[in-house]
PDBQT receptor file of N, H, CA, C and O in Angstrom, charges set to zero:
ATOM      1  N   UNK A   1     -25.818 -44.725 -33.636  1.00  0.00    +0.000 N 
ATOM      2  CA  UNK A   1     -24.592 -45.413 -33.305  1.00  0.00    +0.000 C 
ATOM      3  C   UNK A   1     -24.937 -46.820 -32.826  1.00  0.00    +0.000 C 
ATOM      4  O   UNK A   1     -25.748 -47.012 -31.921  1.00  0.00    +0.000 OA
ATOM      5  N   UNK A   2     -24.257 -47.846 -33.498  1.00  0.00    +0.000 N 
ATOM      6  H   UNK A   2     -23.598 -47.690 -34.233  1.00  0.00    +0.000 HD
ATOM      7  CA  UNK A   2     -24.119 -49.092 -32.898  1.00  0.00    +0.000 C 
ATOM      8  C   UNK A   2     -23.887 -49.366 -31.384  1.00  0.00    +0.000 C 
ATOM      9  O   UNK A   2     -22.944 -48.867 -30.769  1.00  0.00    +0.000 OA
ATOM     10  N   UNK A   3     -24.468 -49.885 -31.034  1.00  0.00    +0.000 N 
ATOM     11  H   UNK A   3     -25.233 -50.290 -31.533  1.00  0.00    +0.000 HD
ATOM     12  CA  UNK A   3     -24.158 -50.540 -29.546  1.00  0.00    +0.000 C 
ATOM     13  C   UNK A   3     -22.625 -51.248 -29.153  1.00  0.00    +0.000 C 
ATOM     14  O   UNK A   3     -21.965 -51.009 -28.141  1.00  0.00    +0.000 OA
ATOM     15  N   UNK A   4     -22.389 -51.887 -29.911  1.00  0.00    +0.000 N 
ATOM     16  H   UNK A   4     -22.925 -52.081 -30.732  1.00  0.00    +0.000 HD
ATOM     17  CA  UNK A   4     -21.137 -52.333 -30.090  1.00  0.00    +0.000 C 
ATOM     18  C   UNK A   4     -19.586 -51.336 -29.915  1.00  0.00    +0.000 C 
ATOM     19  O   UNK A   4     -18.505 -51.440 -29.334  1.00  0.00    +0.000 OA
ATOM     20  N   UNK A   5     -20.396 -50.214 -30.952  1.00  0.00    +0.000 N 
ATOM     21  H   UNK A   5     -21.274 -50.130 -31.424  1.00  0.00    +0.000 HD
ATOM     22  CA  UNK A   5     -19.344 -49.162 -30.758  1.00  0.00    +0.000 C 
ATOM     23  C   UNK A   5     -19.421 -48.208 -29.356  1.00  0.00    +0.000 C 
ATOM     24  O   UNK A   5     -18.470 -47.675 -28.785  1.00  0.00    +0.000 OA
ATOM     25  N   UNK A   6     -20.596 -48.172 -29.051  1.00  0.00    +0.000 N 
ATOM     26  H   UNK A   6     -21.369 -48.606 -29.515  1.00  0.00    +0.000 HD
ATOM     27  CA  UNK A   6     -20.910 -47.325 -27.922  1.00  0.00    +0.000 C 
ATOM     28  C   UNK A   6     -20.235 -48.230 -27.086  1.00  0.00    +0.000 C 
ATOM     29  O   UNK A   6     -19.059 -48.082 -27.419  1.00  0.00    +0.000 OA
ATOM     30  N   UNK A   7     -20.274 -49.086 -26.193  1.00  0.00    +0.000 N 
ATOM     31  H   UNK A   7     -21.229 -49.207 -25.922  1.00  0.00    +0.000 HD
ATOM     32  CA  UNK A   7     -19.720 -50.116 -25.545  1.00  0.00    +0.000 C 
ATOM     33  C   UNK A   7     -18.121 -49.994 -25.678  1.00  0.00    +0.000 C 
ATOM     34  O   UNK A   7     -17.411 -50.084 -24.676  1.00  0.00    +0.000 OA
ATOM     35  N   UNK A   8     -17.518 -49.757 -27.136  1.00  0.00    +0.000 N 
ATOM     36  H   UNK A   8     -18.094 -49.684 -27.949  1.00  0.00    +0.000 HD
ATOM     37  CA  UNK A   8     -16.164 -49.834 -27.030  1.00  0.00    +0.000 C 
ATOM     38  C   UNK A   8     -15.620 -48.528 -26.731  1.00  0.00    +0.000 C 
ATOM     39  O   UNK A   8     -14.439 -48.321 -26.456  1.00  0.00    +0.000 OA
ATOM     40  N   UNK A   9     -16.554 -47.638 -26.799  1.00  0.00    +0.000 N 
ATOM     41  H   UNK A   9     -17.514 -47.806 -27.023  1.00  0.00    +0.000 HD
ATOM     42  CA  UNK A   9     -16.375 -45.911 -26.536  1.00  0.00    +0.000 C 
ATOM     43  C   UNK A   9     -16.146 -45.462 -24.526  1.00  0.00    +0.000 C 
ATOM     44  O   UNK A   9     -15.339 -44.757 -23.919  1.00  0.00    +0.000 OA
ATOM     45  N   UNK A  10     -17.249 -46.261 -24.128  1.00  0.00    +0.000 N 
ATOM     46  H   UNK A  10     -17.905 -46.833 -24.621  1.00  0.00    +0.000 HD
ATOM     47  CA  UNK A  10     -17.666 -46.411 -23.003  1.00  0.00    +0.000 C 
ATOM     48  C   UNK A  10     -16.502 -46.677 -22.381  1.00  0.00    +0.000 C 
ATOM     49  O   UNK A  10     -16.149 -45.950 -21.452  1.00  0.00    +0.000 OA
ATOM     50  N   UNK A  11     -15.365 -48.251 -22.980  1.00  0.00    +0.000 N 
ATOM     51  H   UNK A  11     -15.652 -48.841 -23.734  1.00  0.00    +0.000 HD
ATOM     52  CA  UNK A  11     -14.641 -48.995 -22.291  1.00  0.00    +0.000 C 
ATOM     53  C   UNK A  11     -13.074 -48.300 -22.225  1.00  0.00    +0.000 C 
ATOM     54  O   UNK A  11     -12.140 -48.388 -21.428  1.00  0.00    +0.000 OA
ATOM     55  N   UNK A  12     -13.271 -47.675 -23.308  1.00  0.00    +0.000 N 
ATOM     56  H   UNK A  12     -14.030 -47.603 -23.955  1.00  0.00    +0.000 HD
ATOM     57  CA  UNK A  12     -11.561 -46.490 -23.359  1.00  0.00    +0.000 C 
ATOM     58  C   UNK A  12     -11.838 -45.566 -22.420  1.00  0.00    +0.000 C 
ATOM     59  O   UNK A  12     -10.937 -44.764 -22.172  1.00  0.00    +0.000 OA
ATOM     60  N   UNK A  13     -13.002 -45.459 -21.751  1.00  0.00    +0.000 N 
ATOM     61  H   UNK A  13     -13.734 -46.110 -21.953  1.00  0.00    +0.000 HD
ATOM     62  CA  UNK A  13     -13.580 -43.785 -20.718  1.00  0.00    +0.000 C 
ATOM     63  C   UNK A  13     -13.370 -44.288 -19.182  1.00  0.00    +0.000 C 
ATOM     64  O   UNK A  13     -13.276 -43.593 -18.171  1.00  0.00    +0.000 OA
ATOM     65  N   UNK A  14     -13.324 -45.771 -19.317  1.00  0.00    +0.000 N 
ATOM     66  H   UNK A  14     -13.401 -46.336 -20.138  1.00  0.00    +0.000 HD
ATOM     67  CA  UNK A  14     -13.220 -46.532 -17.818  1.00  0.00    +0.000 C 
ATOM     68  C   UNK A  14     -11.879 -45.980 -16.923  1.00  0.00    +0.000 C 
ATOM     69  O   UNK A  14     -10.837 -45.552 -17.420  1.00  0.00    +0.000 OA
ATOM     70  N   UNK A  15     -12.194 -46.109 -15.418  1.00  0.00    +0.000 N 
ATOM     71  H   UNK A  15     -13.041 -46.457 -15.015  1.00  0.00    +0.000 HD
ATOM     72  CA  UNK A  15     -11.216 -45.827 -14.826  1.00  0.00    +0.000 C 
ATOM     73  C   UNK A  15     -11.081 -46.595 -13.331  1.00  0.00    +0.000 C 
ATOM     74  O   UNK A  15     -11.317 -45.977 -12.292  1.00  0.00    +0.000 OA
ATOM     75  N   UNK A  16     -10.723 -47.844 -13.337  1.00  0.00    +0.000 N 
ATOM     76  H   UNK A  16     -10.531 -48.346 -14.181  1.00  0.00    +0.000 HD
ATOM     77  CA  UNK A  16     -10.689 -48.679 -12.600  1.00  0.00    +0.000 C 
ATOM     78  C   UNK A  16     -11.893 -49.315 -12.357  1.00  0.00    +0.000 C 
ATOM     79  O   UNK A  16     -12.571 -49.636 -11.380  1.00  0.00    +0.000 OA
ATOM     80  N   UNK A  17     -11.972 -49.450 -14.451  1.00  0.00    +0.000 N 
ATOM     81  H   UNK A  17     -11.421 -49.189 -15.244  1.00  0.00    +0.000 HD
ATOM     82  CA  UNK A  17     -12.954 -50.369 -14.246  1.00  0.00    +0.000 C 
ATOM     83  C   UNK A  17     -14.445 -49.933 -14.408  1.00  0.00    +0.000 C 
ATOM     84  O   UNK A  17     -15.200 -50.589 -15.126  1.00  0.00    +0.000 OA
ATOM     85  N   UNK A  18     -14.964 -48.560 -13.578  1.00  0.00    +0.000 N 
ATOM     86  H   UNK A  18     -14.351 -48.027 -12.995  1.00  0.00    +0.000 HD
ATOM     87  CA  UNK A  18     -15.792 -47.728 -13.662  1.00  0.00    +0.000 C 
ATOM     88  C   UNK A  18     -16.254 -46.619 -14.630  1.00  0.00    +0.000 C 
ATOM     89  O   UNK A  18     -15.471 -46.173 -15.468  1.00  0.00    +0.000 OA
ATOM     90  N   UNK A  19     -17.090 -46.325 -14.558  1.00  0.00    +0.000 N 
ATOM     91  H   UNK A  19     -17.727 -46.688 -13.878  1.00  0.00    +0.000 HD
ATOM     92  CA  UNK A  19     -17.828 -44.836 -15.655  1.00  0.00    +0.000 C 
ATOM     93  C   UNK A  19     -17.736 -43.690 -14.520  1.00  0.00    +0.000 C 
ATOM     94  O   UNK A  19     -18.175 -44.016 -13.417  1.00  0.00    +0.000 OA
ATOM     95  N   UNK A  20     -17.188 -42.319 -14.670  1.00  0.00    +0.000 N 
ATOM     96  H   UNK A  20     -16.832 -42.054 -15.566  1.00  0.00    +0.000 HD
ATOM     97  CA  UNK A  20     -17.600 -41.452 -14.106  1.00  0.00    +0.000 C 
ATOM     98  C   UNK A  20     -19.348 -41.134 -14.657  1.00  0.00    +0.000 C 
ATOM     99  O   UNK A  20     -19.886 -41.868 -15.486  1.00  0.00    +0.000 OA
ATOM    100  N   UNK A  21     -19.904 -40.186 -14.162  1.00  0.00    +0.000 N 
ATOM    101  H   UNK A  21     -19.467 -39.590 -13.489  1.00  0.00    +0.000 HD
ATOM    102  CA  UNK A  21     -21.030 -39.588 -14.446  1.00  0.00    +0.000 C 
ATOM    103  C   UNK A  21     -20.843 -38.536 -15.646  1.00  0.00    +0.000 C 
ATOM    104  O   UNK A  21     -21.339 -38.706 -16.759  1.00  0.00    +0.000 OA
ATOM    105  N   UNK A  22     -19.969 -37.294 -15.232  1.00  0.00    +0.000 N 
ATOM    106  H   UNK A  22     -19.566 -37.156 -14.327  1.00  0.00    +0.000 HD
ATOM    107  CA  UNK A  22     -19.271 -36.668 -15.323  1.00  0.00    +0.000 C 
ATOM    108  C   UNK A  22     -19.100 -37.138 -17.239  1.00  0.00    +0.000 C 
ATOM    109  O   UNK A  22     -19.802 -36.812 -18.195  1.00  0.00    +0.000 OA
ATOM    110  N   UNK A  23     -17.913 -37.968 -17.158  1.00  0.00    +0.000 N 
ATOM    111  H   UNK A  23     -17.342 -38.233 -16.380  1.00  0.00    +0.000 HD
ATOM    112  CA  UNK A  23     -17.702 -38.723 -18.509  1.00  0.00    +0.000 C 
ATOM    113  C   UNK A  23     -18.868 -39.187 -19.473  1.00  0.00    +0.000 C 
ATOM    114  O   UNK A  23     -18.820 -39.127 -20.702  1.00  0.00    +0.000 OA
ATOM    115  N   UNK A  24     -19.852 -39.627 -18.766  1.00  0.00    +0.000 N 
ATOM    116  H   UNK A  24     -19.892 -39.675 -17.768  1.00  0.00    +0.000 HD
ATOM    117  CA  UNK A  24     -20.877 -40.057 -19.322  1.00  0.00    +0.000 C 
ATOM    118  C   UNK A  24     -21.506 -39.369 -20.489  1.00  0.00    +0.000 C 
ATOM    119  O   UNK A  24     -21.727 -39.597 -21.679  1.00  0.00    +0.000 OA
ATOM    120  N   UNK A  25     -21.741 -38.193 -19.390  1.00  0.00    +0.000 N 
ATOM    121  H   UNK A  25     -21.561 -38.008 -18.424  1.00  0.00    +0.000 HD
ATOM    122  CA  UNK A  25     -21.762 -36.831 -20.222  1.00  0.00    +0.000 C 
ATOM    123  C   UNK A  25     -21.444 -36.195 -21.048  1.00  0.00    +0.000 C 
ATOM    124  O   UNK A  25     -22.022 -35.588 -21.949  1.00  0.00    +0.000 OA
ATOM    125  N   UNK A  26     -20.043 -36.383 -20.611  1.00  0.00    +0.000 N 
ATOM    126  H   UNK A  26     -19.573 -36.876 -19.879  1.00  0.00    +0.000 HD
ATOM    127  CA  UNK A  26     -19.081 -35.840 -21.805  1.00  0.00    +0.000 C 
ATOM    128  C   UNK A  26     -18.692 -36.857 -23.660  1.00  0.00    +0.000 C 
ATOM    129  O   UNK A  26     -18.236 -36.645 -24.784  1.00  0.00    +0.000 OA
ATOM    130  N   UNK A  27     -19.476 -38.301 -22.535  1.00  0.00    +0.000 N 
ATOM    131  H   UNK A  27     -19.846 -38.473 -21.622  1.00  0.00    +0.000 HD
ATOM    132  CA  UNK A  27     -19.589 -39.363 -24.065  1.00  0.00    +0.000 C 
ATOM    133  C   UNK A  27     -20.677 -38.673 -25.275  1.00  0.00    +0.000 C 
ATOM    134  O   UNK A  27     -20.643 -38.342 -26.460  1.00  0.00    +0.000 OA
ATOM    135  N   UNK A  28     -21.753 -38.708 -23.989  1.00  0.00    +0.000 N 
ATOM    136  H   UNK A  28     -21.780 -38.977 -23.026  1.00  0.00    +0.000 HD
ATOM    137  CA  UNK A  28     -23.243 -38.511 -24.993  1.00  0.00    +0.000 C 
ATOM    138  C   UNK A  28     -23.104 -36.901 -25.659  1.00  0.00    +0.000 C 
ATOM    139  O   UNK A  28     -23.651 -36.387 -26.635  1.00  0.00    +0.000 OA
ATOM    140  N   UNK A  29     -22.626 -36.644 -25.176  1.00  0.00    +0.000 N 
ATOM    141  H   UNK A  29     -22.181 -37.061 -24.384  1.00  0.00    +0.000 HD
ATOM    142  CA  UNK A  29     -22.329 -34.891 -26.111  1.00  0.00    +0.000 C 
ATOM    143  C   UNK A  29     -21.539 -35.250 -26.973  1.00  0.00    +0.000 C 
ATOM    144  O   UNK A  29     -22.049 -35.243 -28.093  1.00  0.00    +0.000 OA
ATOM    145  N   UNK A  30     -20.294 -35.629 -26.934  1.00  0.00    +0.000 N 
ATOM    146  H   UNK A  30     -19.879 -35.635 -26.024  1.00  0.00    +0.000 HD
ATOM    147  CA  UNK A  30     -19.247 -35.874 -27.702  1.00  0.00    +0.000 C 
ATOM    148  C   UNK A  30     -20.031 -36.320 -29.295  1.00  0.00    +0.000 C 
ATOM    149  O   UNK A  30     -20.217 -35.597 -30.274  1.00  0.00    +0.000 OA
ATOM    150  N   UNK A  31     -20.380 -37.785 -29.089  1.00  0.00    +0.000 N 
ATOM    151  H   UNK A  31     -20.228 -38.372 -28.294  1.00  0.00    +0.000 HD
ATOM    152  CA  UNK A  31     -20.973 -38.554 -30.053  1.00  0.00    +0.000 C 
ATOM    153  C   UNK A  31     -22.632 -38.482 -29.870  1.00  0.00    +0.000 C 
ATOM    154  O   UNK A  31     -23.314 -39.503 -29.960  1.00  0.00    +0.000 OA
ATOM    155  N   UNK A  32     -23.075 -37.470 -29.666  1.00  0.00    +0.000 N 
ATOM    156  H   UNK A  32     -22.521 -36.641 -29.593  1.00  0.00    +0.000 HD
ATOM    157  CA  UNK A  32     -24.880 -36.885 -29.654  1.00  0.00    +0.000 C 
ATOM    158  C   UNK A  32     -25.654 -38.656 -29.792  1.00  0.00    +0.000 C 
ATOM    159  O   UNK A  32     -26.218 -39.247 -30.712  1.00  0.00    +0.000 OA
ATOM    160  N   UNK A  33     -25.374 -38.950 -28.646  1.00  0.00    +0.000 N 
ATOM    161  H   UNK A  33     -24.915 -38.470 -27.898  1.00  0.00    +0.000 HD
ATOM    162  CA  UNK A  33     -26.038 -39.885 -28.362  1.00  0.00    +0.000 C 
ATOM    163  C   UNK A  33     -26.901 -39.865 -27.051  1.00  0.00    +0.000 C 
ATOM    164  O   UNK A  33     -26.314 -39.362 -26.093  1.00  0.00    +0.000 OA
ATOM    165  N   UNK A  34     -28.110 -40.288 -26.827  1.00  0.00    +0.000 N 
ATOM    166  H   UNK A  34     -28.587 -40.697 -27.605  1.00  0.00    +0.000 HD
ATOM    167  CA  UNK A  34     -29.010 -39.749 -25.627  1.00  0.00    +0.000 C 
ATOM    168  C   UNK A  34     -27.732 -40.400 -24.081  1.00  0.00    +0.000 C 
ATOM    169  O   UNK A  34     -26.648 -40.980 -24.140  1.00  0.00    +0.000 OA
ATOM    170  N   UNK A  35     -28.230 -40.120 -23.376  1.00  0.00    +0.000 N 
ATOM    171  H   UNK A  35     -29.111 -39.649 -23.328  1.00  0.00    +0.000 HD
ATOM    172  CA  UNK A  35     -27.475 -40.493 -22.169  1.00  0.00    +0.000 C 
ATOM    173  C   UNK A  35     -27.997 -41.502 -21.344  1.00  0.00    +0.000 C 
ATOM    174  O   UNK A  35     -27.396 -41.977 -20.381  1.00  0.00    +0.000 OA
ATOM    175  N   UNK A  36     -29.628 -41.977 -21.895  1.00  0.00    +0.000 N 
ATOM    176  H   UNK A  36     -30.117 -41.591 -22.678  1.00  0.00    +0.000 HD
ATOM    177  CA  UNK A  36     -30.028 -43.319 -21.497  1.00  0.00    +0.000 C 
ATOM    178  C   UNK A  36     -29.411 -44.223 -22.051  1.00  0.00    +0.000 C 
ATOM    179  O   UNK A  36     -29.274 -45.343 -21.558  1.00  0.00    +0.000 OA
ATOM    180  N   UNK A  37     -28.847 -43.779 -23.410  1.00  0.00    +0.000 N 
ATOM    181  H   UNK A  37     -28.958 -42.869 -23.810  1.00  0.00    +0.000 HD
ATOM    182  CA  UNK A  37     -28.221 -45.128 -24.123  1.00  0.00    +0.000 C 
ATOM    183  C   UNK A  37     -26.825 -45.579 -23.604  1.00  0.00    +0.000 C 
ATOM    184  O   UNK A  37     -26.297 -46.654 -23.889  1.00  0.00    +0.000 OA
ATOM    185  N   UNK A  38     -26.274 -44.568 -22.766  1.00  0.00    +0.000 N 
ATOM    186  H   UNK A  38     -26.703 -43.695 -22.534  1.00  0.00    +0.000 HD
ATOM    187  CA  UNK A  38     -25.080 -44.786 -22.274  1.00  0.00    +0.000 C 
ATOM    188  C   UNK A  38     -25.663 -45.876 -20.940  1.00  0.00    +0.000 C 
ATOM    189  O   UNK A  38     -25.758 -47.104 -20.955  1.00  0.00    +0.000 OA
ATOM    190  N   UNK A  39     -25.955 -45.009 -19.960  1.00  0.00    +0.000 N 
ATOM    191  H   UNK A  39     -25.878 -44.012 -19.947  1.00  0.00    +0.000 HD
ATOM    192  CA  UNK A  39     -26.907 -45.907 -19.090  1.00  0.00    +0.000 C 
ATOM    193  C   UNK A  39     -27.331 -47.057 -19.482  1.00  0.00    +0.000 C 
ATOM    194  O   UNK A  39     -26.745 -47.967 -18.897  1.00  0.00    +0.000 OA
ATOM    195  N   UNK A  40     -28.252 -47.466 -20.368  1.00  0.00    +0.000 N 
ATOM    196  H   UNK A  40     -28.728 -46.726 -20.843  1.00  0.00    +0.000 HD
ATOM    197  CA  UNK A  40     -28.363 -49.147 -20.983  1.00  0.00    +0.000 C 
ATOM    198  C   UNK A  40     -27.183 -49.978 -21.865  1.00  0.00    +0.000 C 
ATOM    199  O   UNK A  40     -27.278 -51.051 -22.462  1.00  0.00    +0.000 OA
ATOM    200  N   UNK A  41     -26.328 -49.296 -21.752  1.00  0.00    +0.000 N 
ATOM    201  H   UNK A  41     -26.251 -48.425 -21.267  1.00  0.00    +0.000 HD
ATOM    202  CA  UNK A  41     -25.179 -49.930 -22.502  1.00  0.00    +0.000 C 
ATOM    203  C   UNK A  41     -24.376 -50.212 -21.406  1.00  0.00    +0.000 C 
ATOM    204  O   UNK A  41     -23.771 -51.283 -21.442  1.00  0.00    +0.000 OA
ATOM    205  N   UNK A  42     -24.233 -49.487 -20.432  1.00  0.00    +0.000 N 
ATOM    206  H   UNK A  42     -24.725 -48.617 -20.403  1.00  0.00    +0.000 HD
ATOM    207  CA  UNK A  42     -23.735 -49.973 -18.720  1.00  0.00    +0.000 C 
ATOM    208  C   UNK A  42     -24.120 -51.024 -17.704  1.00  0.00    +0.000 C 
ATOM    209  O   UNK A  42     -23.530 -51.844 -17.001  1.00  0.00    +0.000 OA
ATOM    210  N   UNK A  43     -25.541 -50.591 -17.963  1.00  0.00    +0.000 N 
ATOM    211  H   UNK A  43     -26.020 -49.925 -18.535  1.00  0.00    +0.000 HD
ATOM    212  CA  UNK A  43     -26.270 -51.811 -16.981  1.00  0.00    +0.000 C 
ATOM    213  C   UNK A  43     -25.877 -53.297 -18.011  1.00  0.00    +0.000 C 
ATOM    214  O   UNK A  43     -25.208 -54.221 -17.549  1.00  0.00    +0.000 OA
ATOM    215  N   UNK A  44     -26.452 -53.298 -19.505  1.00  0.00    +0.000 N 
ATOM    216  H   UNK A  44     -26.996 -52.547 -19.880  1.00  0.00    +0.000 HD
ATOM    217  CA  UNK A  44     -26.074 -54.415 -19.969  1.00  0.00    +0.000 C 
ATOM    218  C   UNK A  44     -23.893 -55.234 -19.929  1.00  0.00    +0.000 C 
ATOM    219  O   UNK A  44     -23.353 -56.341 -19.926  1.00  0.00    +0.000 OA
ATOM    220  N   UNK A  45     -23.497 -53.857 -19.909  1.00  0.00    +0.000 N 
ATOM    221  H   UNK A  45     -23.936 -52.959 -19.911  1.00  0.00    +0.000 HD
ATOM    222  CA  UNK A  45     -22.296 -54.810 -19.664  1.00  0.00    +0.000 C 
ATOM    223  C   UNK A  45     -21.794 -55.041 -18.264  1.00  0.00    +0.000 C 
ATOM    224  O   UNK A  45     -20.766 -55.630 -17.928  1.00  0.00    +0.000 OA
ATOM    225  N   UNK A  46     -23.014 -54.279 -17.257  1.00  0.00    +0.000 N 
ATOM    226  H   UNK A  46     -23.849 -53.801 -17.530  1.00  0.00    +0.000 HD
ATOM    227  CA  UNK A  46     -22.297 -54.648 -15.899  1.00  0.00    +0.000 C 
ATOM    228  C   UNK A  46     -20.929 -53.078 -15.637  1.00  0.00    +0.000 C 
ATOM    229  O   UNK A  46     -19.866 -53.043 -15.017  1.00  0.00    +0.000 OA
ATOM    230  N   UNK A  47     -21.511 -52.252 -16.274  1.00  0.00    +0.000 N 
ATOM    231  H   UNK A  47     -22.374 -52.280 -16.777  1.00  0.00    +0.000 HD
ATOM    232  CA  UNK A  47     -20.212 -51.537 -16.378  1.00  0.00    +0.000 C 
ATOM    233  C   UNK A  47     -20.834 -50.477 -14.721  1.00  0.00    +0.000 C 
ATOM    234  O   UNK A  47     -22.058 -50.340 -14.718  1.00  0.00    +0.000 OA
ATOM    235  N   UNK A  48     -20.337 -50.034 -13.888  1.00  0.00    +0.000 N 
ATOM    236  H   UNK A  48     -19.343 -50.146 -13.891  1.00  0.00    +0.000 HD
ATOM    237  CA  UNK A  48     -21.172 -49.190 -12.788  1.00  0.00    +0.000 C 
ATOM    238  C   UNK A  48     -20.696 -47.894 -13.197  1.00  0.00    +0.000 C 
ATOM    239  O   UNK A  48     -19.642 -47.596 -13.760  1.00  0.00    +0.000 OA
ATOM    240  N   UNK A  49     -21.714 -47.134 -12.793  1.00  0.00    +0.000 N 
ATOM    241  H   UNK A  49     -22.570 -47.376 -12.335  1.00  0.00    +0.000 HD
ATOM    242  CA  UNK A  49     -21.655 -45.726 -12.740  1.00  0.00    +0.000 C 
ATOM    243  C   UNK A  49     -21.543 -44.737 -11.917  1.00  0.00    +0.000 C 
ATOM    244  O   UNK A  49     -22.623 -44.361 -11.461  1.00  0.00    +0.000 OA
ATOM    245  N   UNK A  50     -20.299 -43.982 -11.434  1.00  0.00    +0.000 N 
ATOM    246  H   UNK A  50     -19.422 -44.288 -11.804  1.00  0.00    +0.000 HD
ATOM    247  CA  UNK A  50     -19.791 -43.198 -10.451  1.00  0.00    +0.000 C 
ATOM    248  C   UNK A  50     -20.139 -42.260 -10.354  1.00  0.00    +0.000 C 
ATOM    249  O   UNK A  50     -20.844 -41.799 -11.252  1.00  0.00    +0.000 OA
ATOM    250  N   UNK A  51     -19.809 -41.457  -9.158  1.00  0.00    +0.000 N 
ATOM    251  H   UNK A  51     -19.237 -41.831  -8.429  1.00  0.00    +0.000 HD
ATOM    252  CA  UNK A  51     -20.238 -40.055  -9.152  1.00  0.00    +0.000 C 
ATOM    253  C   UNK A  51     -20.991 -39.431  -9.357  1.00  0.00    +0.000 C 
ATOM    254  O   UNK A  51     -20.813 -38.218  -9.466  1.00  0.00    +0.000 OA
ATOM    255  N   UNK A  52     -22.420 -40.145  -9.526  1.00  0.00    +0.000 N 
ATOM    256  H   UNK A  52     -22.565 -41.130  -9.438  1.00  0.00    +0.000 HD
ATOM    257  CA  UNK A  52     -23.529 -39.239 -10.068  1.00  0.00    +0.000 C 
ATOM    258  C   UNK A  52     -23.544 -38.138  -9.465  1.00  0.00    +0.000 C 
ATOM    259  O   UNK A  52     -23.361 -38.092  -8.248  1.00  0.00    +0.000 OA
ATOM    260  N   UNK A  53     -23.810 -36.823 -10.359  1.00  0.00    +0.000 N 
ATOM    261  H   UNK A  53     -23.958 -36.861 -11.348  1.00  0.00    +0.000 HD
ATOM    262  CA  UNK A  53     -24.342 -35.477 -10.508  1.00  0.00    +0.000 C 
ATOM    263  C   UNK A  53     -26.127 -35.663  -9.615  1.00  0.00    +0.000 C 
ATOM    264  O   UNK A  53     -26.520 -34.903  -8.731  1.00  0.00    +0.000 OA
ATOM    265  N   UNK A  54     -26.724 -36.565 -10.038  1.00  0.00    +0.000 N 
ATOM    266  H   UNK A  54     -26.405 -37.183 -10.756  1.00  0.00    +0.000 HD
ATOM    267  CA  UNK A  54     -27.885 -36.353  -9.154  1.00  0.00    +0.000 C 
ATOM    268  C   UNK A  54     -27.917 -37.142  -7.850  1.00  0.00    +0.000 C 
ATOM    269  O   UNK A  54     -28.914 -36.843  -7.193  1.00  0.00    +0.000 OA
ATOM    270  N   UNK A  55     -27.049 -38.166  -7.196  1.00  0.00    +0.000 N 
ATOM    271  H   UNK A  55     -26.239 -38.410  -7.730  1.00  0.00    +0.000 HD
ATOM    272  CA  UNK A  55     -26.960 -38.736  -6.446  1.00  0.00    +0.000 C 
ATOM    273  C   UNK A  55     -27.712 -40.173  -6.499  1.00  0.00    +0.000 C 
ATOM    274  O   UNK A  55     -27.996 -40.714  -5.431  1.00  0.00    +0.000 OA
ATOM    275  N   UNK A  56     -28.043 -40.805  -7.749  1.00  0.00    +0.000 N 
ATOM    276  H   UNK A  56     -27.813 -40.365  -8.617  1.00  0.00    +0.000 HD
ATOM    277  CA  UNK A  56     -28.414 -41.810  -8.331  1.00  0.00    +0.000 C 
ATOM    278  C   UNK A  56     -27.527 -43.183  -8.165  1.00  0.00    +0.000 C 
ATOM    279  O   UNK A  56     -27.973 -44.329  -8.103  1.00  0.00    +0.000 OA
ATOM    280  N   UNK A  57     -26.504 -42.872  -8.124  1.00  0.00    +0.000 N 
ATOM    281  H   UNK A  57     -26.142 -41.941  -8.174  1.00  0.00    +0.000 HD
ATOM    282  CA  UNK A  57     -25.351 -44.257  -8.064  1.00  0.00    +0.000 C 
ATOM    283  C   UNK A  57     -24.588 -44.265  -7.488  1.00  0.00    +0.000 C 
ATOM    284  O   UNK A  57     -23.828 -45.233  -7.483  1.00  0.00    +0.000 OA
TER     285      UNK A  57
Protein backbone atom coordinates (compact mmCIF):
# COMPACT_ATOMS: atom_id res chain seq x y z
CA UNK A 1 0.00 0.00 0.00
CA UNK A 2 1.00 3.48 -0.88
CA UNK A 3 1.83 5.84 1.78
CA UNK A 4 -0.30 8.36 0.47
CA UNK A 5 -3.22 6.09 0.79
CA UNK A 6 -2.27 4.86 4.18
CA UNK A 7 -2.12 8.51 5.40
CA UNK A 8 -5.62 9.14 3.87
CA UNK A 9 -6.88 5.84 5.66
CA UNK A 10 -5.24 6.96 8.90
CA UNK A 11 -6.99 10.58 8.50
CA UNK A 12 -10.86 9.25 8.14
CA UNK A 13 -9.84 7.03 11.66
CA UNK A 14 -8.91 10.50 13.44
CA UNK A 15 -10.81 11.66 16.36
CA UNK A 16 -10.04 15.06 17.46
CA UNK A 17 -7.43 15.10 15.49
CA UNK A 18 -5.78 11.93 17.11
CA UNK A 19 -5.16 8.00 16.34
CA UNK A 20 -6.54 5.69 18.92
CA UNK A 21 -4.12 2.66 19.45
CA UNK A 22 -6.92 0.52 19.49
CA UNK A 23 -7.82 1.83 15.71
CA UNK A 24 -4.44 1.49 14.70
CA UNK A 25 -4.92 -1.93 15.00
CA UNK A 26 -7.89 -2.28 13.67
CA UNK A 27 -6.24 -0.20 10.39
CA UNK A 28 -3.27 -2.65 10.04
CA UNK A 29 -5.57 -5.79 10.15
CA UNK A 30 -8.16 -4.29 8.13
CA UNK A 31 -5.71 -3.43 5.13
CA UNK A 32 -2.72 -6.23 6.32
CA UNK A 33 -0.42 -3.66 6.60
CA UNK A 34 2.47 -4.00 9.40
CA UNK A 35 1.60 -1.62 12.30
CA UNK A 36 5.08 0.06 12.15
CA UNK A 37 3.91 1.43 8.96
CA UNK A 38 1.02 2.96 10.61
CA UNK A 39 3.37 4.29 13.34
CA UNK A 40 5.80 5.89 10.57
CA UNK A 41 3.06 7.28 8.67
CA UNK A 42 2.02 9.13 12.12
CA UNK A 43 5.19 10.32 13.30
CA UNK A 44 5.78 11.64 9.60
CA UNK A 45 2.47 13.53 9.51
CA UNK A 46 2.69 14.65 13.10
CA UNK A 47 -0.46 12.61 13.56
CA UNK A 48 -0.20 11.42 17.79
CA UNK A 49 -1.08 8.27 19.03
CA UNK A 50 -3.59 7.57 21.91
CA UNK A 51 -4.28 5.13 24.21
CA UNK A 52 -1.63 2.86 23.84
CA UNK A 53 -2.35 -0.84 24.74
CA UNK A 54 1.35 -0.99 25.95
CA UNK A 55 1.60 2.32 27.63
CA UNK A 56 3.98 3.78 24.92
CA UNK A 57 2.11 7.15 24.15
Amino acid sequence: MEKSELVKIIRTNLEDGKLSCARAHAIAREHNVKLRQIGQACDEEKIKIIGCQLGCF
